[in-house]
C-alpha positions as CSV (number, residue, x, y, z in Angstrom):
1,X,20.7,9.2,3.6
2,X,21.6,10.1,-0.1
3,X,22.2,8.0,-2.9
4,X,25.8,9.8,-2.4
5,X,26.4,8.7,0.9
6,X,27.1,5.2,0.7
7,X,27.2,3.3,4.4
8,X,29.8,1.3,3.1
9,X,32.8,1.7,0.8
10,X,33.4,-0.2,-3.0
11,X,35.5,-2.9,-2.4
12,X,37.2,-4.6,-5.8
13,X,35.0,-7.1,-5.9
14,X,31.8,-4.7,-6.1
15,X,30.1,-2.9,-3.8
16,X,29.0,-4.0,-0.5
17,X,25.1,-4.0,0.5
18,X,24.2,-1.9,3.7
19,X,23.5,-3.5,6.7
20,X,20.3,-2.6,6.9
21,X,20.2,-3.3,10.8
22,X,22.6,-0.4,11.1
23,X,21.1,2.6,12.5
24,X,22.1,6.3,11.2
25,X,24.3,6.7,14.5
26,X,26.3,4.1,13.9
27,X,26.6,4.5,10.0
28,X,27.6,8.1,11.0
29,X,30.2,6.9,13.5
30,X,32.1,4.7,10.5
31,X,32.0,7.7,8.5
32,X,34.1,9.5,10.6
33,X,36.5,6.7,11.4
34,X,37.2,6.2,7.6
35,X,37.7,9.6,7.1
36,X,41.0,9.4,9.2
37,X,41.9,6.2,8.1
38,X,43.1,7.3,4.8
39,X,46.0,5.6,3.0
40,X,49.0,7.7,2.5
41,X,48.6,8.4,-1.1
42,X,45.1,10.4,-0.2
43,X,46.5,12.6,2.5
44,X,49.6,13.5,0.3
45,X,47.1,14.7,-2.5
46,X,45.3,16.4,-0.2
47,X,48.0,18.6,0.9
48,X,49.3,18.8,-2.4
49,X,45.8,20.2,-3.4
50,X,45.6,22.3,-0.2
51,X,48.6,24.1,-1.8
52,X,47.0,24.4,-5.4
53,X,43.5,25.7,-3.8
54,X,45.9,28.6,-2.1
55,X,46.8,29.7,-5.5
56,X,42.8,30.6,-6.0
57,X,42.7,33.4,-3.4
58,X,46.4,34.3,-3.3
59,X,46.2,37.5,-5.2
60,X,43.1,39.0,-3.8
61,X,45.0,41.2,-1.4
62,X,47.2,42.0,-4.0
63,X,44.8,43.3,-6.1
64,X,45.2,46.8,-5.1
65,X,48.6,46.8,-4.8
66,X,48.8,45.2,-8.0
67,X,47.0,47.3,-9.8
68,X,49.2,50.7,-8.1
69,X,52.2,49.1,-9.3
70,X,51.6,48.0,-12.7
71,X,49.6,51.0,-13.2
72,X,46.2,49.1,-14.1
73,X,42.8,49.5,-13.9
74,X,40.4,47.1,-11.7
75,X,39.1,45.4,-15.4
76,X,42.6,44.9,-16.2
77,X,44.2,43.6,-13.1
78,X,40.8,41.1,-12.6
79,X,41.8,39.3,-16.2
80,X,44.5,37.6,-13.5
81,X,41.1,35.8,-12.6
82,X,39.9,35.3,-16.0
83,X,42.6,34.1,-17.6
84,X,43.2,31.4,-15.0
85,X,39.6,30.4,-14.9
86,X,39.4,30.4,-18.9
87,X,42.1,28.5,-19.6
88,X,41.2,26.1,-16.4
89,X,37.7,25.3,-17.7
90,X,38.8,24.5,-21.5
91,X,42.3,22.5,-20.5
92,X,39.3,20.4,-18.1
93,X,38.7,18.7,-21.5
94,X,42.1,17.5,-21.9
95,X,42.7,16.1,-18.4
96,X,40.9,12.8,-18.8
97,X,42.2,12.5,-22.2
98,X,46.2,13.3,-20.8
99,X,45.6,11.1,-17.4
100,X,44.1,8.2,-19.5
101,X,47.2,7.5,-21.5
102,X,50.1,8.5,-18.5
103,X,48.2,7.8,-15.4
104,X,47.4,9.5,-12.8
105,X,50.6,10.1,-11.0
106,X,52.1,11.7,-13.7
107,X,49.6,14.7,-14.6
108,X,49.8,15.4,-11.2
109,X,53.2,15.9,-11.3
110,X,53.0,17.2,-14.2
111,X,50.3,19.8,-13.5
112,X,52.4,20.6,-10.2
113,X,55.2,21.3,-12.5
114,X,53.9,23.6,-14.2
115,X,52.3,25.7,-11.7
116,X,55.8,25.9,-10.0
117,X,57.1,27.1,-13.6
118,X,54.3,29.7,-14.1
119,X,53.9,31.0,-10.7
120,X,57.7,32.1,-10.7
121,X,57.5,33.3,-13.5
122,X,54.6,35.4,-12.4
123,X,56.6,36.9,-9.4
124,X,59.1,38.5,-12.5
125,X,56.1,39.7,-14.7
126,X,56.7,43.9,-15.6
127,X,53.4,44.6,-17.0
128,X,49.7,43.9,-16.5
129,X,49.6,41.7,-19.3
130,X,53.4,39.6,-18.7
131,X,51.3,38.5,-15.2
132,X,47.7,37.9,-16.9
133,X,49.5,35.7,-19.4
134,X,51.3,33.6,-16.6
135,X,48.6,33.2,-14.9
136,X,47.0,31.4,-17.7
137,X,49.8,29.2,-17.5
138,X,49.2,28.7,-13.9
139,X,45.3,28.0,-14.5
140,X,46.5,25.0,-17.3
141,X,48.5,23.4,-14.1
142,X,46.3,24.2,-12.0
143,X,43.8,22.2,-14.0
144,X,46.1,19.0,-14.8
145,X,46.3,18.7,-11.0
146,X,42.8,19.7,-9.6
147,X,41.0,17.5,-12.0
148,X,43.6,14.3,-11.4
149,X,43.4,14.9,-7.9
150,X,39.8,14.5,-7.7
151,X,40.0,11.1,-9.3
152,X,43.1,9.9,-7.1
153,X,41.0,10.7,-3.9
154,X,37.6,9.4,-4.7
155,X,39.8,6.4,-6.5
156,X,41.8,5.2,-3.5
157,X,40.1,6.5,-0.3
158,X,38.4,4.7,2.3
159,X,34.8,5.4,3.2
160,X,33.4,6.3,-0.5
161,X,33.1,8.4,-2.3
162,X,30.8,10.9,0.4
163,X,33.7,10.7,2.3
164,X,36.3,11.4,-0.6
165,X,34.6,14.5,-1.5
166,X,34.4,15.8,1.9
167,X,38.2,15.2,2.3
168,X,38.6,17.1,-1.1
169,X,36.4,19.7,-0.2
170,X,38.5,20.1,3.0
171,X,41.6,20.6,1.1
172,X,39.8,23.3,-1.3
173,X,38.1,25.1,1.8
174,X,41.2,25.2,3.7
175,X,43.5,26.4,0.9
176,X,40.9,28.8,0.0
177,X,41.2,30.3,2.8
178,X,44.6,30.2,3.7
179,X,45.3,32.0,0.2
180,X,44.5,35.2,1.2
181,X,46.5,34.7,4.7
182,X,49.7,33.7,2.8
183,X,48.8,36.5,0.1
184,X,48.8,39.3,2.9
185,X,51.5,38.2,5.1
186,X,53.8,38.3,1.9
187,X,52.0,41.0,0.0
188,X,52.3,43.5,2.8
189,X,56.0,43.2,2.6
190,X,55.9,43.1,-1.7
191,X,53.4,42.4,-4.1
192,X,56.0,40.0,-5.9
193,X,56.5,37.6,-2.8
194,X,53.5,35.6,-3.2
195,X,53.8,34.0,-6.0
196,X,57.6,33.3,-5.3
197,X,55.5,31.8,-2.3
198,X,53.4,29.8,-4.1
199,X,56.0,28.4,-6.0
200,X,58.2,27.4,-2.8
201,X,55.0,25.6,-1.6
202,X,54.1,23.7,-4.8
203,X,57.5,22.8,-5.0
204,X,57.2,21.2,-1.9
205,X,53.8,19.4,-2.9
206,X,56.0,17.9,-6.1
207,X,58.1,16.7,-4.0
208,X,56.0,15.1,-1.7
209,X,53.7,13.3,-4.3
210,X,56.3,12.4,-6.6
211,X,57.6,10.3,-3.4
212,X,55.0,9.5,-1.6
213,X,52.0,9.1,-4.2
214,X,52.4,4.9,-6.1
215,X,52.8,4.2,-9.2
216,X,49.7,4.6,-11.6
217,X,49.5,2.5,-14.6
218,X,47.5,4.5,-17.6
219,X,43.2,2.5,-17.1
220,X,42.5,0.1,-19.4
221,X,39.7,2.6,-21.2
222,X,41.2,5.8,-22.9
223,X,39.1,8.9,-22.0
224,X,38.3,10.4,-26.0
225,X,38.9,14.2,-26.2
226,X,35.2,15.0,-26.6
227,X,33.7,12.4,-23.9
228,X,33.6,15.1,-21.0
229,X,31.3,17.0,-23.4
230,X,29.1,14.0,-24.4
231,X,29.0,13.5,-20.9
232,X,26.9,16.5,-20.9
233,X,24.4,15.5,-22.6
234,X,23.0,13.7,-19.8
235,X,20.1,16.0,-18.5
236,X,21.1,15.4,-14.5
237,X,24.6,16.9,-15.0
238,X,24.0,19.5,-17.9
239,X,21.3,20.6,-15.2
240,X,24.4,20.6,-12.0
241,X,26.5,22.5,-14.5
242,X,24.6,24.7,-15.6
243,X,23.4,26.2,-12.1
244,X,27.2,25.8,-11.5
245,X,27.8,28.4,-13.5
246,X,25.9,31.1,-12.3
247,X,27.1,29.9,-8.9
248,X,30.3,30.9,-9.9
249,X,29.6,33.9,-11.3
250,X,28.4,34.7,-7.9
251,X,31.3,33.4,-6.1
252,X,33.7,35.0,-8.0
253,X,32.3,38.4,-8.2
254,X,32.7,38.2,-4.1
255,X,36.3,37.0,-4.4
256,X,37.5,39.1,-7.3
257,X,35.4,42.3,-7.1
258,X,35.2,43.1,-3.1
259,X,39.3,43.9,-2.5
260,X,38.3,46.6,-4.5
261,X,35.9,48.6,-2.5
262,X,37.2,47.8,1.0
263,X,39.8,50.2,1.4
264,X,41.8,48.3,3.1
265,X,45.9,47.1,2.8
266,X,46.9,43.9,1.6
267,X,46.8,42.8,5.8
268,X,43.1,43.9,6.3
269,X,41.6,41.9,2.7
270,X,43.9,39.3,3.9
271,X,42.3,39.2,7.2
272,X,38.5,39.7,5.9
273,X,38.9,36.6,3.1
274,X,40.5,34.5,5.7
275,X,37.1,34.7,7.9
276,X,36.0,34.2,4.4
277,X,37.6,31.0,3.8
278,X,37.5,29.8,7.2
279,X,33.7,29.6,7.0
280,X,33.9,28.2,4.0
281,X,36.0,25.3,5.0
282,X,34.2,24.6,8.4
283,X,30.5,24.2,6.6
284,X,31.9,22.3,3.6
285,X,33.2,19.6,5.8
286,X,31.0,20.0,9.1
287,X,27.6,21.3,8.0
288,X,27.0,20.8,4.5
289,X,26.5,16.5,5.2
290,X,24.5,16.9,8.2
291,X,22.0,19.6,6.3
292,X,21.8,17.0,3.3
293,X,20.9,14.2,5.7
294,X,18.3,16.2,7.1
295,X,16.9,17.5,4.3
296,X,18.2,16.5,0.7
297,X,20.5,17.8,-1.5
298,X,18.5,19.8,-3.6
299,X,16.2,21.5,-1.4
300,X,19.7,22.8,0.6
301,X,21.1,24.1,-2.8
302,X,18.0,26.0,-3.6
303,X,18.0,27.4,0.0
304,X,21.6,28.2,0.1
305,X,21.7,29.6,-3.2
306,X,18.6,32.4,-1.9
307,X,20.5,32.9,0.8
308,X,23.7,33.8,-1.1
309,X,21.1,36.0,-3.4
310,X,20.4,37.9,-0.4
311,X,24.0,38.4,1.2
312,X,24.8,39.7,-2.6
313,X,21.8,42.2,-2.8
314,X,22.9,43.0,0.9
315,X,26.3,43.7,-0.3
316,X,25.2,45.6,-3.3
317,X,23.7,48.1,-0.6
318,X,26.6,48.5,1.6
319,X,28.8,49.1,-1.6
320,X,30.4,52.3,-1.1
321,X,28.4,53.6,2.4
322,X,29.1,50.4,5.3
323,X,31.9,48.7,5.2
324,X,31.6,46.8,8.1
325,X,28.6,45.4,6.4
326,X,30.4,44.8,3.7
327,X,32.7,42.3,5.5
328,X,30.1,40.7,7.9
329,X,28.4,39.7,4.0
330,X,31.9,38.4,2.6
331,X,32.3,35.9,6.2
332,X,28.7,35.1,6.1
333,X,29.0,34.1,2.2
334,X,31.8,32.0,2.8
335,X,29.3,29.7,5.1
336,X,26.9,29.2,2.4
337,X,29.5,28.9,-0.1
338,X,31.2,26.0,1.3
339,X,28.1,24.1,1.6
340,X,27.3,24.8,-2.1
341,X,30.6,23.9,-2.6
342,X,30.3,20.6,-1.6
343,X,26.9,19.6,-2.5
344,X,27.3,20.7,-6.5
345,X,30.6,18.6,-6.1
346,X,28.6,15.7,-5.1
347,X,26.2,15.9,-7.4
348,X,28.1,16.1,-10.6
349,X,30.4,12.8,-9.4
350,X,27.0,11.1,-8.6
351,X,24.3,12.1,-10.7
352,X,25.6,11.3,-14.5
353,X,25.8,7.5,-15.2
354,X,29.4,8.7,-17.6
355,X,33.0,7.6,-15.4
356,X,33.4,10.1,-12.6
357,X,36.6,12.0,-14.3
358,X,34.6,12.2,-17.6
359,X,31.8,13.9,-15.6
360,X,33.7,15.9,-13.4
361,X,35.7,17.3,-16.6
362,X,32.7,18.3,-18.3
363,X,30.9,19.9,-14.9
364,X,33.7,21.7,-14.5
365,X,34.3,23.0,-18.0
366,X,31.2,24.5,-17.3
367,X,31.6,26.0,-14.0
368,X,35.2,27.3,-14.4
369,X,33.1,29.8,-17.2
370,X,31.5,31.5,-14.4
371,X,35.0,31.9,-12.7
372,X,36.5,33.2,-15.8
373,X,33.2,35.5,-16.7
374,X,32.7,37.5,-13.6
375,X,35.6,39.2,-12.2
376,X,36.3,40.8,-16.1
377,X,32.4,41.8,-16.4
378,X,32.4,42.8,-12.3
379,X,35.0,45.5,-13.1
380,X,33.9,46.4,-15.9
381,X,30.3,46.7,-14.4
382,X,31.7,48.5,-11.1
383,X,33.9,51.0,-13.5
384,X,31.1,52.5,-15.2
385,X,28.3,52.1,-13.3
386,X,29.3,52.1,-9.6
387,X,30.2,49.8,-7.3
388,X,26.9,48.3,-6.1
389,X,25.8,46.9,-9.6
390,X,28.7,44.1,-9.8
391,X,26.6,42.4,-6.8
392,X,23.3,43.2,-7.9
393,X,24.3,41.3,-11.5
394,X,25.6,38.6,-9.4
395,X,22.5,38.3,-7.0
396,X,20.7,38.0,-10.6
397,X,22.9,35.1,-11.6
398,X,22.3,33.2,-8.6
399,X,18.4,33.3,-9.4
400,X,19.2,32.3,-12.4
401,X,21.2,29.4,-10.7
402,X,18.2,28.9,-8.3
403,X,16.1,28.5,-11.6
404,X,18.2,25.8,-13.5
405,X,18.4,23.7,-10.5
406,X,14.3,24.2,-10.4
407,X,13.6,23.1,-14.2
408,X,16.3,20.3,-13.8
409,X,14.9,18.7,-10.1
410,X,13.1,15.7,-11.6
411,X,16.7,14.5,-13.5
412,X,18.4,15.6,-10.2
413,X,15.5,13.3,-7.8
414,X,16.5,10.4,-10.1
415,X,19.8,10.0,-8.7
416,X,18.1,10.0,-5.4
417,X,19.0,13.9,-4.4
């Protein structure tokens, strides 16, 4: 099993030593249990972050409709993406330093509250830019929250910390893919109503965690503003991030770019990134440990990673001549995706020897950048060039992604991956 798959959880006192008369089946079978025995606190964040993760894939099939109404171009309308990304990856670098003096119960809330704020505000925007800029708002909230809830779930649940990503992963898969479901049923009536939506929803989530979620004191240790990028300079996670990025870059080309050149109404995107998400949440929780188990975390991510490669290159030939081929791609990505997903996740919490909110600001300084990058360079890629080089680029990013993770492998096997 991996070096992230503990058989046992951390107690207080330290952690427990395997029983090494234990055979995989049974290890297996306490997994699962744990992962249901949560306390209360984790299941609230986890629906809290459910809600936050719907904000991600909300406006994809709005983007069209967007882009009618505010009478703006694909490049513009995609800096809703880049501007919530951008501003995601750099506030990641003040979450550890905001959570390490309030606690972690408050920049939740905090982060909650201000996606609330900025996502009703979004639903009043009257120009292309009014909603860019409230979506960077949305991304600073959105980052408060993500990062802190992280933290809270691998901090309090039962199982480990294998089993706390999974159940984070869960919540990002789901609301992933529940995004574009809420985004279409609301968008089809008026491109406003979503993010009046969202802001019903994370209101609701507020609520919830502000009653159900304990009281946090501030840790003993304050997190220093540059620590996340010290963290970095550990070779195992510079390496995870790194690849991240170009991950991302392919990711988000799918997610941003595609609405685009499916022809479809807010209903149909709706319905082809819900397939999307589905997948994605199904082999993030179901598929992605048991592939790790059987054959390491690297070797998966290098396999998953040429197979998203080809589903891009595939998609860069459909562009414009099979649409149907276009949305078998988009599902299928979202299976590879949420392996990915989960596996780059574990690794950055596992491989750096730094406090696991230090290195999970850093990694995801890093990998936000390939969220904010590619829809903006996408566009601008599919404006003047035609619609099949976006996924070409990103199929070229990926092998770039394949090749960090390549170069870095002896700093990844350290950690036991």
């Amino acid at each position: 099993m991996s070096a992230l798959r503990p058989a046992k959880s951390e107690n207080l006192d330290g952690p427990e030593i395997p029983d090494p008369t234990e055979s995989a089946e049974e290890i297996l079978h306490e997994e699962k249990i744990s992962m249901l025995r949560q306390p209360v606190a984790v299941w609230a964040t986890a629906v809290a972050a459910v809600f936050a993760f719907m904000g991600i894939g909300l406006v994809d099939p709005i983007l069209p409709a967007i882009a009618k109404n505010l009478e703006a171009s694909p490049s513009e309308v995609s800096l809703l993406f880049t501007s919530y990304f951008l501003v995601t990856a750099i506030a990641m670098l003040l979450t550890g330093w905001v959570s390490s003096r309030i606690g972690g119960k408050k920049t939740l809330l905090i982060g909650l509250a201000l996606i609330v704020v900025f996502a009703s505000l979004a639903g009043f925007s009257g120009s292309v830019s009014q909603l860019v800029g409230f979506r960077a708002g949305w991304g600073l909230g959105n980052a408060l929250f993500v990062a802190t809830a992280l933290a809270v779930i691998v901090g309090v649940a039962s199982g480990g910390t294998a089993t706390a990503i999974i159940l984070y992963e869960a919540a990002l898969g789901l609301g992933i893919s529940l995004g574009p479901l809420l985004g279409a049923l609301l968008g089809g009536w008026q491109w406003r109503a979503p993010f009046f939506g969202t802001a019903t929803a994370m209101a609701i989530a507020f609520i919830a965690c502000a009653a159900l979620l304990p009281k946090m004191a501030p840790p003993t240790a304050k997190t220093r503003l540059r620590d996340p990028l010290l963290a970095l300079g550990h070779k195992g996670l510079r390496f995870t991030a790194g690849s991240a990025l170009f991950y991302n870059f392919g990711f988000f080309t799918i997610l941003a770019f595609t609405p685009f050149i499916l022809g479809m109404d807010a209903y149909g995107i709706g319905a082809v990134f819900f397939g999307w998400g589905a997948c994605l949440a199904v082999t993030s929780v179901f598929v992605a440990p048991v592939l790790q188990r059987w054959l390491g975390t690297v070797k998966v991510v290098i396999a998953t990673l040429a197979g998203l490669a080809v589903v891009l290159l595939v998609m860069g030939l459909a562009a414009g001549h099979s649409v149907p081929l276009v949305v078998a791609m988009v599902v299928l990505s979202g299976a590879l995706l949420g392996i990915n997903n989960t596996l780059y996740t574990e690794l950055a919490m596992g491989v750096s020897d730094a406090p696991r909110p230090v290195a999970s600001a850093g990694y995801n300084f890093v990998r936000w950048m390939g969220g904010a990058l590619a829809p903006f360079v996408a566009a601008q890629l599919g404006e003047h060039f035609g619609a099949q080089v976006p996924f070409f680029a990103a199929a070229v990013a990926i092998l770039i992604g394949i090749a960090v993770v390549l170069l870095g492998r002896k700093h990844l096997a350290v950690a036991g991956h």
